[in-house]
C-alpha positions in Angstrom: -73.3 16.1 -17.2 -72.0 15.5 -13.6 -73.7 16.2 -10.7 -72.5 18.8 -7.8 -72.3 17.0 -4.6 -70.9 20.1 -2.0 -69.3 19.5 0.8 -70.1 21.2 4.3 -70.6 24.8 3.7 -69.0 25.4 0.1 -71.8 26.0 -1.6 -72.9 28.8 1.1 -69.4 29.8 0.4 -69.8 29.8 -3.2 -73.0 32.1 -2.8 -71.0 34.4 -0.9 -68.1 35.4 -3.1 -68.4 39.1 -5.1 -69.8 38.9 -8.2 -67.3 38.7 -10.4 -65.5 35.7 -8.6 -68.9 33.5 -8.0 -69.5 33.9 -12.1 -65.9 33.0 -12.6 -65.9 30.1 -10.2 -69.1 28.8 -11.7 -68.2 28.9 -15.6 -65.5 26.7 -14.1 -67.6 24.6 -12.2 -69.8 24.1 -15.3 -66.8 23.4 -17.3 -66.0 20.0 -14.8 -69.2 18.9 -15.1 -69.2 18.8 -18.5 -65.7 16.4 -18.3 -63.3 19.3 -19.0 -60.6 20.9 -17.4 -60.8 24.2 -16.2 -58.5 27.0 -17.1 -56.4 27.0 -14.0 -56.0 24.6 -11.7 -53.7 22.8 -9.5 -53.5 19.1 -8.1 -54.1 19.7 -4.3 -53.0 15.7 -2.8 -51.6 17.8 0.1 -55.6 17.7 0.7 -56.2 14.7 -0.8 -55.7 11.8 -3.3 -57.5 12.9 -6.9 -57.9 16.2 -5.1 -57.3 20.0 -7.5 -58.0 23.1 -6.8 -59.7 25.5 -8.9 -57.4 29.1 -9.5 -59.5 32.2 -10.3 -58.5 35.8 -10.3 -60.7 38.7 -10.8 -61.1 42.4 -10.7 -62.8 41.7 -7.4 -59.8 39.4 -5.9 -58.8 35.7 -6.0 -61.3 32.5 -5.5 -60.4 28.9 -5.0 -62.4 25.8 -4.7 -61.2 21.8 -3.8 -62.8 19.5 -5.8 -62.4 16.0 -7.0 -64.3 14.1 -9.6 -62.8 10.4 -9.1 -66.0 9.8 -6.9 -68.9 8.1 -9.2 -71.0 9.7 -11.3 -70.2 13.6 -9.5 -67.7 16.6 -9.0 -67.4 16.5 -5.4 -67.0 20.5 -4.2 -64.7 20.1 -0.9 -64.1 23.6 0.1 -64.5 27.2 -1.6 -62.8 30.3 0.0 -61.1 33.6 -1.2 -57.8 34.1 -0.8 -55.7 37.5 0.0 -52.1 35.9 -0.2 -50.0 33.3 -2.6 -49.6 30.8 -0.2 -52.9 28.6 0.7 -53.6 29.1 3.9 -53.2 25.6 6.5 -56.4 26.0 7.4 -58.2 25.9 4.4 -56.3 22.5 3.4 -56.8 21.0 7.1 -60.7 22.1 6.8 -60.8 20.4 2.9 -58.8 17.3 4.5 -61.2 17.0 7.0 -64.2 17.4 5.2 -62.9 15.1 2.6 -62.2 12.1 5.3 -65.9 13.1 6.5 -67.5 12.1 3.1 -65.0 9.0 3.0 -66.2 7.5 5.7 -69.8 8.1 5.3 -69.3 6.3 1.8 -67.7 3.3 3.7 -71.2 2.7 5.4 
């Protein structure tokens, strides 16, 4: 089973979404780590190479979370944020891209 490596403040993230969405988002989680798929996902290379997104929806609203799991032995959690329309917000990919060129480079050291 893969480690979770998060990223900045997606696991505080995580921790904050309703219920329903946080038990969603985790059976998912869980899912990657054990070297499936989840149910619903996405590639996200607008936020990165090897980069999806995580898609849940719940009676409580809609969750998403950037991960990647090229990196070693881990599933790297990039960013985790609710979401009120279709379209993902720029700022939620600029803050995953960013984060994401953060952990590159400290790997490069």
């Amino acid at each position: 089973m893969k480690e979770i490596e998060w990223l900045g403040s997606s696991l505080k993230d995580l921790q904050a979404l309703k219920t329903d969405l946080k038990r969603r988002m985790g059976f998912e989680l869980d899912t990657i780590q054990r070297g499936f798929q989840p149910s619903d996902f996405k590639p996200m290379s607008s936020v990165g190479s090897g980069v999806n997104e995580i898609r849940v929806m719940g009676e409580d609203g809609i969750a998403r979370c950037f991960y990647a799991t090229k990196y070693e032995d881990r599933v790297l959690v990039i960013h985790v944020f609710e979401k009120k329309t279709q379209k993902t917000a720029q700022a939620d990919i600029e803050l995953g891209r960013k984060r994401l060129a953060a952990y590159l480079k400290e790997l490069k050291k």
